[in-house]
N, CA, C, O and CB atoms as a CASP TS submission, in Angstrom:
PFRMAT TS
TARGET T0000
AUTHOR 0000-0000-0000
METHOD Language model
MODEL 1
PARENT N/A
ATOM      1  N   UNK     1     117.175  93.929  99.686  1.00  0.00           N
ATOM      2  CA  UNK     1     115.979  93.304  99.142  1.00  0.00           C
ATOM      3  C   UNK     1     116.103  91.794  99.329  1.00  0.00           C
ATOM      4  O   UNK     1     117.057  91.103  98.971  1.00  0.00           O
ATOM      5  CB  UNK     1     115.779  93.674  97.636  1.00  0.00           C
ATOM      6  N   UNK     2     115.018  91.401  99.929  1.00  0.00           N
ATOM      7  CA  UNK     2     115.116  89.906 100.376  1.00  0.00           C
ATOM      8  C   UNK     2     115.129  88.962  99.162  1.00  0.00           C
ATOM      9  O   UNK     2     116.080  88.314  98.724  1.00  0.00           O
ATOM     10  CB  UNK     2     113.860  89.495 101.329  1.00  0.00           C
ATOM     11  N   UNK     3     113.677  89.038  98.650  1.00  0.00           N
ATOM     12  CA  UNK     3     113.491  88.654  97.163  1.00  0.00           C
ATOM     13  C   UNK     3     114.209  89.294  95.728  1.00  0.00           C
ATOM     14  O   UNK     3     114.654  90.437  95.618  1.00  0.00           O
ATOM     15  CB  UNK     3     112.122  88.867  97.003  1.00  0.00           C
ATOM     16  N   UNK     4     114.198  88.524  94.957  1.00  0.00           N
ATOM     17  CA  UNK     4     114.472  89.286  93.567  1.00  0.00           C
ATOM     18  C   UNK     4     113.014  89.382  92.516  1.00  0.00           C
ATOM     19  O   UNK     4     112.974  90.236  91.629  1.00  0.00           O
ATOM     20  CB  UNK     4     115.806  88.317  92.683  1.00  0.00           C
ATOM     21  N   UNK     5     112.040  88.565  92.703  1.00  0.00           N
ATOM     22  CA  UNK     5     110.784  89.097  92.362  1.00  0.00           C
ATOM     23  C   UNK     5     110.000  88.180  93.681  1.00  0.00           C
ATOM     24  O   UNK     5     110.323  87.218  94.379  1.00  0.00           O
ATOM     25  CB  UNK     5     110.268  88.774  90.540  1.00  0.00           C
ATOM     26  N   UNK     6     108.595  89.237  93.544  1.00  0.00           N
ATOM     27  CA  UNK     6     107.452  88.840  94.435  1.00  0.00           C
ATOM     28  C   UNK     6     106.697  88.792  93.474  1.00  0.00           C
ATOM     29  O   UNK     6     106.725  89.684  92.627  1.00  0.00           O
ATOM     30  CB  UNK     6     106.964  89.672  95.603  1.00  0.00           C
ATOM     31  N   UNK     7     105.833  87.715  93.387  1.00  0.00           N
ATOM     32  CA  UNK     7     104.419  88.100  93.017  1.00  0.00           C
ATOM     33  C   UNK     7     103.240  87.599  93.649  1.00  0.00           C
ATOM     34  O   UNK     7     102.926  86.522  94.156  1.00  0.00           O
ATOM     35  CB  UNK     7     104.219  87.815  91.787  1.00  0.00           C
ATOM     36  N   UNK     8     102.636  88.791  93.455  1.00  0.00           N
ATOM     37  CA  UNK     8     101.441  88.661  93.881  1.00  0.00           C
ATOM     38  C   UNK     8     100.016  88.492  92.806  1.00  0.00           C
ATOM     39  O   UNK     8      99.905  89.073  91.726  1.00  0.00           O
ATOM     40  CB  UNK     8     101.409  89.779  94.694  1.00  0.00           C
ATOM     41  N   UNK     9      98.964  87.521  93.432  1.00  0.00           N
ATOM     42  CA  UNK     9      97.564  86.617  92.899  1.00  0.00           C
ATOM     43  C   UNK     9      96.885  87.088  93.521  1.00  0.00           C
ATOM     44  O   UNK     9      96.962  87.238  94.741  1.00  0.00           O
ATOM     45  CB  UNK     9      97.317  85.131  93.001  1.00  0.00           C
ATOM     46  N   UNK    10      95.774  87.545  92.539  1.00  0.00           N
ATOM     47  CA  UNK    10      94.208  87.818  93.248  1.00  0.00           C
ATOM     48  C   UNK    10      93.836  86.724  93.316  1.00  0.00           C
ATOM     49  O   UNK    10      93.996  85.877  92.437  1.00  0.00           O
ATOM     50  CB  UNK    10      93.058  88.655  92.558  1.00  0.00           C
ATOM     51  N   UNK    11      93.104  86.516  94.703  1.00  0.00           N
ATOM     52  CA  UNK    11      92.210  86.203  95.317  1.00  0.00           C
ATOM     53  C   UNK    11      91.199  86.065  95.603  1.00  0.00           C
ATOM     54  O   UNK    11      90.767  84.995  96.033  1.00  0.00           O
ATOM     55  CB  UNK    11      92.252  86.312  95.623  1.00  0.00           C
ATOM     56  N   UNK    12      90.303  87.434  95.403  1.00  0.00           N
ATOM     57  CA  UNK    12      89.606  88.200  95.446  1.00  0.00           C
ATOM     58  C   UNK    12      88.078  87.547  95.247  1.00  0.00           C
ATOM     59  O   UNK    12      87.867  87.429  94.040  1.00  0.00           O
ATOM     60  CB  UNK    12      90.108  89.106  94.630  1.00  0.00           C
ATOM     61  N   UNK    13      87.101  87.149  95.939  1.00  0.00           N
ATOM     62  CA  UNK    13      86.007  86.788  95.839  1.00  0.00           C
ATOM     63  C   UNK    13      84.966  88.390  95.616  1.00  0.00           C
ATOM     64  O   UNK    13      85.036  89.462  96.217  1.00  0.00           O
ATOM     65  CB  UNK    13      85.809  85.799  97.142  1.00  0.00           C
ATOM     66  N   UNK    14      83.962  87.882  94.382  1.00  0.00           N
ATOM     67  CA  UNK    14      82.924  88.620  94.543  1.00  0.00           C
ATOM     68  C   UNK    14      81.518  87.573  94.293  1.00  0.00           C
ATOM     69  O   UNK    14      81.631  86.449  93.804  1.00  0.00           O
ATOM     70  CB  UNK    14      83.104  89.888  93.533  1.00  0.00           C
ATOM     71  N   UNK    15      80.546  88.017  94.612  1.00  0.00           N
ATOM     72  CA  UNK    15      79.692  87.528  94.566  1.00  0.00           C
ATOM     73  C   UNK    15      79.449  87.254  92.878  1.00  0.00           C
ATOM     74  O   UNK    15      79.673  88.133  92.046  1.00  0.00           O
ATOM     75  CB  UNK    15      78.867  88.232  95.385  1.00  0.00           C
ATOM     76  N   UNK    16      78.977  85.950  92.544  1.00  0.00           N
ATOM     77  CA  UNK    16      78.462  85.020  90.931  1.00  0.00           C
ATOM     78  C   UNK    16      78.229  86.210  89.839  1.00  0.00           C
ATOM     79  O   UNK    16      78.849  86.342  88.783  1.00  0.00           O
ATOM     80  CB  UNK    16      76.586  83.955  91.087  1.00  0.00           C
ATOM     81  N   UNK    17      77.179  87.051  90.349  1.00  0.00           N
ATOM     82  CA  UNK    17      76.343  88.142  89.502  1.00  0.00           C
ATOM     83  C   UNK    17      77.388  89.004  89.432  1.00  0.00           C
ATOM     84  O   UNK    17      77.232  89.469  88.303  1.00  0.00           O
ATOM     85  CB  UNK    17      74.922  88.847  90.144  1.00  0.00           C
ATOM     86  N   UNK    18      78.570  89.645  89.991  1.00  0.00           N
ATOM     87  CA  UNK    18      79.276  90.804  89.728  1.00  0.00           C
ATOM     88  C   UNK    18      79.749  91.404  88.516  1.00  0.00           C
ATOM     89  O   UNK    18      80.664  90.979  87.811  1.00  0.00           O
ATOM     90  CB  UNK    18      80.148  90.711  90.305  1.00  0.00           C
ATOM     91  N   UNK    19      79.334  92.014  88.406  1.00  0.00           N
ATOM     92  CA  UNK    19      79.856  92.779  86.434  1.00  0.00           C
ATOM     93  C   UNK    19      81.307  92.690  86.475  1.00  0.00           C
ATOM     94  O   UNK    19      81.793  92.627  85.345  1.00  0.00           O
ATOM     95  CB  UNK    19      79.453  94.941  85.967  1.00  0.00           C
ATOM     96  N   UNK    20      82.273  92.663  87.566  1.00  0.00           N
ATOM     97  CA  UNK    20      83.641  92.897  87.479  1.00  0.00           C
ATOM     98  C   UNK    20      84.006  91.347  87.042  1.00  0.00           C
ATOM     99  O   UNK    20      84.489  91.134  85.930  1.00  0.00           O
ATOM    100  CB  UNK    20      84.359  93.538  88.952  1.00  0.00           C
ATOM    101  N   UNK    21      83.808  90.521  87.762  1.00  0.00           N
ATOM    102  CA  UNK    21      84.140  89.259  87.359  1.00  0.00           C
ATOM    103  C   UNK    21      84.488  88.885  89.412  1.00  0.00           C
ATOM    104  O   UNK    21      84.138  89.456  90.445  1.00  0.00           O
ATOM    105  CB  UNK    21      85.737  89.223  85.836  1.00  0.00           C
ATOM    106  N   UNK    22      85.448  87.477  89.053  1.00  0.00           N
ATOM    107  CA  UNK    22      85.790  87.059  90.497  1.00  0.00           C
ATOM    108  C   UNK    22      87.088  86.419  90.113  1.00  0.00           C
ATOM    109  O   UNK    22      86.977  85.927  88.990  1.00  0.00           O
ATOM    110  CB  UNK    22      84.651  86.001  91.337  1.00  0.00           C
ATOM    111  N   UNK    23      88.354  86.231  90.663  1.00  0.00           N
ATOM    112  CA  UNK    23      89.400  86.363  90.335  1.00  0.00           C
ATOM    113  C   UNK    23      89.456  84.606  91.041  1.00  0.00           C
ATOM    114  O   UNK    23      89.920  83.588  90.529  1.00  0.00           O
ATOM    115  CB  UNK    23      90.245  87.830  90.842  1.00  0.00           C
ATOM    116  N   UNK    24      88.819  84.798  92.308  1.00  0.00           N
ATOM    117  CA  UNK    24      88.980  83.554  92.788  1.00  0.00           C
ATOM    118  C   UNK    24      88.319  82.382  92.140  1.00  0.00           C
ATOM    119  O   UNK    24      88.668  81.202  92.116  1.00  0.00           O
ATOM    120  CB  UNK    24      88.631  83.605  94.000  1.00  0.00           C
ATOM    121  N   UNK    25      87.274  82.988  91.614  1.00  0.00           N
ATOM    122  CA  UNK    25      86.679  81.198  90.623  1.00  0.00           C
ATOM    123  C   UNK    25      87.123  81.211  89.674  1.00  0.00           C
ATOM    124  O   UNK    25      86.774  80.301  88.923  1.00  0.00           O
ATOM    125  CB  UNK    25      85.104  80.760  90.115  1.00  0.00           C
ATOM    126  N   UNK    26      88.155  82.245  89.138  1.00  0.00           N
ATOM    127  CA  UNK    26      88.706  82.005  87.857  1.00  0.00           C
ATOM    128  C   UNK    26      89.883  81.407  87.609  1.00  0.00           C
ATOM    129  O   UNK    26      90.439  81.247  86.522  1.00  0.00           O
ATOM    130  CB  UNK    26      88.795  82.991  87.291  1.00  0.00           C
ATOM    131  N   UNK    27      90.355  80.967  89.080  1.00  0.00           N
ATOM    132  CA  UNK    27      91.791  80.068  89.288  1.00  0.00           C
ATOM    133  C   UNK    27      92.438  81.053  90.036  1.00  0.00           C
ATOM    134  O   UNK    27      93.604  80.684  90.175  1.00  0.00           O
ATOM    135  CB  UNK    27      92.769  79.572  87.838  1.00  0.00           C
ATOM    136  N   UNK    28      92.310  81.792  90.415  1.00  0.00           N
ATOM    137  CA  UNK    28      93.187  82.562  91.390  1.00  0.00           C
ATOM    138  C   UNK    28      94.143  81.848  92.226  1.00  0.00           C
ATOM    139  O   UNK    28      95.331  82.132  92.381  1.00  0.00           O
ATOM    140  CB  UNK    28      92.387  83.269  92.287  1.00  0.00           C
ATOM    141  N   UNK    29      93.452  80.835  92.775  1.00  0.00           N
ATOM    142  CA  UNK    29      94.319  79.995  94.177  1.00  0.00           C
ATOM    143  C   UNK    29      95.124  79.353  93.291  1.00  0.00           C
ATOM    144  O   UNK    29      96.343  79.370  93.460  1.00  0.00           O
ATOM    145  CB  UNK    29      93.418  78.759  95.383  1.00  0.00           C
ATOM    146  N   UNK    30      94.321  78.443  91.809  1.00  0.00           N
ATOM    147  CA  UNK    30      95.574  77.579  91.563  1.00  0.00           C
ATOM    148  C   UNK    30      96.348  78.286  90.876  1.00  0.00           C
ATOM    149  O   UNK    30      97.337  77.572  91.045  1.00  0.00           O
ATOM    150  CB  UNK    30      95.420  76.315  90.888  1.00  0.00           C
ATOM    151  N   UNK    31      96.649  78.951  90.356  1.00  0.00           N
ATOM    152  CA  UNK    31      97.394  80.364  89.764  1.00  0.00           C
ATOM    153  C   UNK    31      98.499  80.050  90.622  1.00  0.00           C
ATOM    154  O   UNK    31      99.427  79.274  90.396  1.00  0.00           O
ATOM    155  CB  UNK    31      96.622  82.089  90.009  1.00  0.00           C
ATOM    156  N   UNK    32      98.289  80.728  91.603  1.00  0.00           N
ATOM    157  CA  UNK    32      99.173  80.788  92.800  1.00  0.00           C
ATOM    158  C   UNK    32      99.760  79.661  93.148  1.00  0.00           C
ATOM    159  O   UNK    32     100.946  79.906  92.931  1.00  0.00           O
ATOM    160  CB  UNK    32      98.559  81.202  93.894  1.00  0.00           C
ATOM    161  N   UNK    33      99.684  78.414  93.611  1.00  0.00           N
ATOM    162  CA  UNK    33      99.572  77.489  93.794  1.00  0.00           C
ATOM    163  C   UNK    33     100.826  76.755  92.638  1.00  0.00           C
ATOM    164  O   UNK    33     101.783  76.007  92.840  1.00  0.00           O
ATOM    165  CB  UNK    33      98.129  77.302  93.798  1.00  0.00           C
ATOM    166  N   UNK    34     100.307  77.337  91.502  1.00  0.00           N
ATOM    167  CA  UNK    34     101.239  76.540  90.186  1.00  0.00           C
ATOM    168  C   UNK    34     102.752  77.305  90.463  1.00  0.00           C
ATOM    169  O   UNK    34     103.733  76.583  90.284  1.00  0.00           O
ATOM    170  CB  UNK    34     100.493  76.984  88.170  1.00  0.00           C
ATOM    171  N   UNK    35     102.942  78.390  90.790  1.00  0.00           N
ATOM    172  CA  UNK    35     103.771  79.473  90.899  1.00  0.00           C
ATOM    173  C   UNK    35     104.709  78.915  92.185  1.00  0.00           C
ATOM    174  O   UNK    35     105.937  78.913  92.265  1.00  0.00           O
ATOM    175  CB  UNK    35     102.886  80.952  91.129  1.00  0.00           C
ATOM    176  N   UNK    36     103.713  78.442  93.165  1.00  0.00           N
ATOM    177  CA  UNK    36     104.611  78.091  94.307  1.00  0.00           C
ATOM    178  C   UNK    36     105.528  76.650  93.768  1.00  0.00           C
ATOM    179  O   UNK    36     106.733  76.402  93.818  1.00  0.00           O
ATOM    180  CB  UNK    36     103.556  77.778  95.813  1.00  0.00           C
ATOM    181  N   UNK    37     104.439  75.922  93.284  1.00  0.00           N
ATOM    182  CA  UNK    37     105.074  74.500  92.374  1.00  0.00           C
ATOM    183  C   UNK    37     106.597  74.808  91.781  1.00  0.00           C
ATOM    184  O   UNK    37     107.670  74.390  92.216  1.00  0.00           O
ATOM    185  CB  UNK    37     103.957  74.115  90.802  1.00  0.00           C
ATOM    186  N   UNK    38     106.379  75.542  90.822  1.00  0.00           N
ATOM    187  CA  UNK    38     107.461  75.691  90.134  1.00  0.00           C
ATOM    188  C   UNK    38     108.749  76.515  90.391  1.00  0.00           C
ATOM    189  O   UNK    38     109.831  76.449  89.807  1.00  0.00           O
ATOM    190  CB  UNK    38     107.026  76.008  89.196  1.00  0.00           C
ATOM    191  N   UNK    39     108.231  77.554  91.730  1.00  0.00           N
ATOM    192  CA  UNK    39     109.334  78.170  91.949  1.00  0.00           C
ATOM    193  C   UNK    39     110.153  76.963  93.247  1.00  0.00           C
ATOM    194  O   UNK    39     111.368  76.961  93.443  1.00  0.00           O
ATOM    195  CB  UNK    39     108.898  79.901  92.442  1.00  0.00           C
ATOM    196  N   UNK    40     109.355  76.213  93.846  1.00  0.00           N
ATOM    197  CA  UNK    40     110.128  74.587  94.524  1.00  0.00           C
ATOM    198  C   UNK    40     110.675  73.998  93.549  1.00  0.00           C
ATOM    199  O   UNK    40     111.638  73.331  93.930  1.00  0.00           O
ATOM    200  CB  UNK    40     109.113  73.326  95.184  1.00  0.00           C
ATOM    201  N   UNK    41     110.452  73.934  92.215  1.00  0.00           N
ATOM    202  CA  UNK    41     110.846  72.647  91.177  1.00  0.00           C
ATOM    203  C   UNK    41     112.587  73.448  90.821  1.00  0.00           C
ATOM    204  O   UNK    41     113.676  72.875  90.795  1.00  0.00           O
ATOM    205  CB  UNK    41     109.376  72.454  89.290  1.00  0.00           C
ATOM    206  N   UNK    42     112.318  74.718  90.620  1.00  0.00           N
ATOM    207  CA  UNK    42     113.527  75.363  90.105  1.00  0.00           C
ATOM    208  C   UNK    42     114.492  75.958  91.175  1.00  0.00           C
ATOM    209  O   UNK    42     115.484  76.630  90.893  1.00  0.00           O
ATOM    210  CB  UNK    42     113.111  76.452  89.178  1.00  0.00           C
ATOM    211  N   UNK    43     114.100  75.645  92.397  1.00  0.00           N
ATOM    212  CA  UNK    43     115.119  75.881  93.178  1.00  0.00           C
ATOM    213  C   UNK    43     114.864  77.396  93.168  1.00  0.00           C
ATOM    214  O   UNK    43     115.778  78.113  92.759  1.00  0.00           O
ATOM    215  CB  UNK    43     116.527  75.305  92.693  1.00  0.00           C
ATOM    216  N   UNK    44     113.833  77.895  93.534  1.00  0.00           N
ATOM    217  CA  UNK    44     114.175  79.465  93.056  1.00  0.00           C
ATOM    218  C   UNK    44     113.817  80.131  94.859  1.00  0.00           C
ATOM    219  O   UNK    44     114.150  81.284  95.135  1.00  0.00           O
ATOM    220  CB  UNK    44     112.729  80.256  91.349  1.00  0.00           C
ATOM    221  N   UNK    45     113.356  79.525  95.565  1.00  0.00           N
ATOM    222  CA  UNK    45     113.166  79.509  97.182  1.00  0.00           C
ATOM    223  C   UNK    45     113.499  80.398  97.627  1.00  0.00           C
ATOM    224  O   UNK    45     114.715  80.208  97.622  1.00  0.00           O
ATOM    225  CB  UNK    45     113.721  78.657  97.954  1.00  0.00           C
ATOM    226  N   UNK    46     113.305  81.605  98.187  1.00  0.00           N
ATOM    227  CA  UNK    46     114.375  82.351  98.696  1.00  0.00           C
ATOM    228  C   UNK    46     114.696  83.382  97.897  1.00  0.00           C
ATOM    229  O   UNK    46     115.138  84.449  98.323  1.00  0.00           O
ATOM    230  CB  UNK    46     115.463  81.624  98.914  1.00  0.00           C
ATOM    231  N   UNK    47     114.487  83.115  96.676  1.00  0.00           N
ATOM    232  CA  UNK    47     114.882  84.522  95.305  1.00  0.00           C
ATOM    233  C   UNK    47     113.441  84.700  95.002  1.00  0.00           C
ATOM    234  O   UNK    47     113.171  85.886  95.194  1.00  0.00           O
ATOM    235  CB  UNK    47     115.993  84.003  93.467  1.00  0.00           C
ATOM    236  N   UNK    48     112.401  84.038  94.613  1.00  0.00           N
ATOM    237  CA  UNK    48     111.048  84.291  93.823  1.00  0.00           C
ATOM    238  C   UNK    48     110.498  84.157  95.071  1.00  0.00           C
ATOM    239  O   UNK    48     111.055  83.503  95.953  1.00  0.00           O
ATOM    240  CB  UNK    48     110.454  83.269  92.514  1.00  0.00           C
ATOM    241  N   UNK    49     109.320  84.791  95.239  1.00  0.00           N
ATOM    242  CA  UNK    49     108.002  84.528  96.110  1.00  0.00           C
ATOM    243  C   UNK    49     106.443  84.767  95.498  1.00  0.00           C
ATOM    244  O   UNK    49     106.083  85.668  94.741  1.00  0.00           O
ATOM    245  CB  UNK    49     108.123  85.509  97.358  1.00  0.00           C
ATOM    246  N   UNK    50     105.806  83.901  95.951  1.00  0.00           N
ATOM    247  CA  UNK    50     104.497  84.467  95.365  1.00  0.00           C
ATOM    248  C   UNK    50     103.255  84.398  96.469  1.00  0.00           C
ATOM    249  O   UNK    50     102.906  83.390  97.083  1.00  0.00           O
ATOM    250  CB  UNK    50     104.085  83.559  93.974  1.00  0.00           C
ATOM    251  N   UNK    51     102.694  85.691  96.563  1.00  0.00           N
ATOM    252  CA  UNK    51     101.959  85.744  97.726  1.00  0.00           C
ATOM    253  C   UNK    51     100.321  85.821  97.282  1.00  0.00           C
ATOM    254  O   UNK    51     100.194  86.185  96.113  1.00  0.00           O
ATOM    255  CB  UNK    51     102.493  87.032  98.610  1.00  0.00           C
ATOM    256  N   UNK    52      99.083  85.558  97.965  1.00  0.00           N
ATOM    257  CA  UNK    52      97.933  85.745  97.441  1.00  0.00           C
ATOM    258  C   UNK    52      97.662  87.352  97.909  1.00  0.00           C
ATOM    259  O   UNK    52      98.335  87.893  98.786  1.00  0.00           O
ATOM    260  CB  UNK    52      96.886  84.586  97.938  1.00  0.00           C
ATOM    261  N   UNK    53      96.719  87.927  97.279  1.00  0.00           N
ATOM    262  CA  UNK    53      96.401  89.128  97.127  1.00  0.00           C
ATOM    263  C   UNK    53      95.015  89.134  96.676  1.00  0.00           C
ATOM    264  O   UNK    53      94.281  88.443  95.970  1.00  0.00           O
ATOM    265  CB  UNK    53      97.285  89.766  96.316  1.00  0.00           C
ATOM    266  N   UNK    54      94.939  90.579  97.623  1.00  0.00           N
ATOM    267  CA  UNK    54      93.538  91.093  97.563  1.00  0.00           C
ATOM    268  C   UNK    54      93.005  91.485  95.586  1.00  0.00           C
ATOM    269  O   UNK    54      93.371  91.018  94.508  1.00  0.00           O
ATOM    270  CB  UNK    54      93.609  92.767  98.759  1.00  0.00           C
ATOM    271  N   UNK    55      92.207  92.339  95.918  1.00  0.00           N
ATOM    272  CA  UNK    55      91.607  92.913  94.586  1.00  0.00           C
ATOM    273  C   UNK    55      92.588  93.483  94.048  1.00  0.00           C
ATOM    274  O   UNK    55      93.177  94.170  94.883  1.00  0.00           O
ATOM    275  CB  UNK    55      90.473  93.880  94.648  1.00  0.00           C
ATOM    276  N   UNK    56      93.385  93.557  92.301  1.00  0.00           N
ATOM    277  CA  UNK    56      94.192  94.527  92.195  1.00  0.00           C
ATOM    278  C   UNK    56      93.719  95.053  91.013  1.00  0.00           C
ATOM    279  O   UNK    56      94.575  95.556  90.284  1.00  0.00           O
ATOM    280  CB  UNK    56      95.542  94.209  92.259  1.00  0.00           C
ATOM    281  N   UNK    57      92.285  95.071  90.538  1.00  0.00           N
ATOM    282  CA  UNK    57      91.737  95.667  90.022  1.00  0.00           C
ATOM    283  C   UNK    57      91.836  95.762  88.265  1.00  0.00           C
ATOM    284  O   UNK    57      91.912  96.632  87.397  1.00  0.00           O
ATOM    285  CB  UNK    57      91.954  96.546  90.743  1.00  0.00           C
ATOM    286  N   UNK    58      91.764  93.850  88.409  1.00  0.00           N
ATOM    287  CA  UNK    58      91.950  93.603  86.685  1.00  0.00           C
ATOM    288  C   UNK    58      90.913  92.723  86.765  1.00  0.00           C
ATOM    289  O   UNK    58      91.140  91.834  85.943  1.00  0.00           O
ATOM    290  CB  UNK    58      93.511  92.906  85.909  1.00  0.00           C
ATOM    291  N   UNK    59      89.586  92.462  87.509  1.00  0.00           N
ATOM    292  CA  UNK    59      88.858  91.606  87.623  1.00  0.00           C
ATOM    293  C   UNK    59      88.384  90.620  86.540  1.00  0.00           C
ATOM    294  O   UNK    59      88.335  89.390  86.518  1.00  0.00           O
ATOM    295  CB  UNK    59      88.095  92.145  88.091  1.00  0.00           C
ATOM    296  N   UNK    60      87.983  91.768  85.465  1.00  0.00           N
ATOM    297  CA  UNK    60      87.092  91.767  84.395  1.00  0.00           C
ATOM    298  C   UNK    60      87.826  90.904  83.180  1.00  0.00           C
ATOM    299  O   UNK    60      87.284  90.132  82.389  1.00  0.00           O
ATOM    300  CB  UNK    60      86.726  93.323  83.996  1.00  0.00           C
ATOM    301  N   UNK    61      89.328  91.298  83.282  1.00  0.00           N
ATOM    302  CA  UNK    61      90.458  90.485  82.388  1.00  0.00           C
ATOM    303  C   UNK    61      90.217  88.690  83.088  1.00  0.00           C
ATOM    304  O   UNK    61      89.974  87.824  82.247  1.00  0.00           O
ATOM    305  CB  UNK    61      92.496  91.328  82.797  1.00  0.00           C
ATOM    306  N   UNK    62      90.272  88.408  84.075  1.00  0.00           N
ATOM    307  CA  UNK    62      90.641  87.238  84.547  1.00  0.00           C
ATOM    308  C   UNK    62      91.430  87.257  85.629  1.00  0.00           C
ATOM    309  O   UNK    62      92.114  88.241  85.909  1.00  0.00           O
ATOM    310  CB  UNK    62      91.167  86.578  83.689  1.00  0.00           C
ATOM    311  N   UNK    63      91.407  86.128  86.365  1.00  0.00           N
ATOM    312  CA  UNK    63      92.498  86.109  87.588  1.00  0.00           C
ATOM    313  C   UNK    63      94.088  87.121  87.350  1.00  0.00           C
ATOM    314  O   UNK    63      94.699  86.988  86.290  1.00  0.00           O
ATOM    315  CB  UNK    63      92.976  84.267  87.750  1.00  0.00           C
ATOM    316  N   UNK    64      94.565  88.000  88.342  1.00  0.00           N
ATOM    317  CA  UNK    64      95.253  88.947  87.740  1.00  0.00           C
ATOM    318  C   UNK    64      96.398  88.736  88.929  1.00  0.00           C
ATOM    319  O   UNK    64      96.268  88.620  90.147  1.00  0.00           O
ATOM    320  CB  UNK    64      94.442  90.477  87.473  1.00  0.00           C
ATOM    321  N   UNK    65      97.476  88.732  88.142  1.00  0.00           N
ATOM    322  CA  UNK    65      99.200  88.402  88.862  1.00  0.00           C
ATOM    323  C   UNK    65      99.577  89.932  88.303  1.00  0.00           C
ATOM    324  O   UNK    65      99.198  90.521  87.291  1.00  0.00           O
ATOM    325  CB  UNK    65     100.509  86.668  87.965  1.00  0.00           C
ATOM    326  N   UNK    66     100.683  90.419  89.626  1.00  0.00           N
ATOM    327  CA  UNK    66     101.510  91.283  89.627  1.00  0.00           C
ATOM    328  C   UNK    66     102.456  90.321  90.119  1.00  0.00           C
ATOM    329  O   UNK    66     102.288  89.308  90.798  1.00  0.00           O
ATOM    330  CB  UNK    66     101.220  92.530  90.302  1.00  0.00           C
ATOM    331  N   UNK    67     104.176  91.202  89.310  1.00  0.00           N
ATOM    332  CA  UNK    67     104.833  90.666  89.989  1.00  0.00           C
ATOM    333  C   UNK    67     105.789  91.906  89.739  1.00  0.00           C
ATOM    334  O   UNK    67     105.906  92.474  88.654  1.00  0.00           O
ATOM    335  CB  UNK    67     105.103  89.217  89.738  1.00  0.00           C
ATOM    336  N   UNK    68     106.540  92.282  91.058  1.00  0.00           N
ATOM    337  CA  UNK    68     107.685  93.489  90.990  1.00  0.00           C
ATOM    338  C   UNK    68     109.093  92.846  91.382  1.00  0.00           C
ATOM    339  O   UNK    68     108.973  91.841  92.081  1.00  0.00           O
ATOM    340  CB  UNK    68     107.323  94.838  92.160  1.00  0.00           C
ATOM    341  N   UNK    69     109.887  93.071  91.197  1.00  0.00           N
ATOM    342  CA  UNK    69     109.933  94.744  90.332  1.00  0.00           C
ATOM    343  C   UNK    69     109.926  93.831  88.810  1.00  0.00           C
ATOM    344  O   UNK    69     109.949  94.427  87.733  1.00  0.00           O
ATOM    345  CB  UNK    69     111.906  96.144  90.681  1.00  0.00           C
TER
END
């Protein structure tokens, strides 16, 4: 195993009106973005990763992070 955690950020655009919500105007990118920040600040490079991601089907909660294992 390359990593010791991955995580993954929705992304996920839906159109303004969507009953689910939109992950991407809800900070999705900077979500991600803060994650990359801090895993550079802590030296964690190489052990943590965090990748953007499609829909993972928590729309309605807010921008939605998995991270495994």
């Amino acid at each position: 195993v390359k990593y010791k955690k991955h995580i993954f950020v929705c992304i996920n655009e839906r159109p303004p009106d969507s009953p689910k919500g939109c992950c991407a105007s809800g900070g999705g990118s900077d979500i991600r973005y803060e994650f990359v920040k801090l895993i550079n600040e802590h030296g964690l490079k190489g052990k943590v990763r965090s990748n953007k991601s499609g829909c993972l089907d928590a729309c309605e909660v807010g921008p939605a992070v998995v991270i495994y294992p």
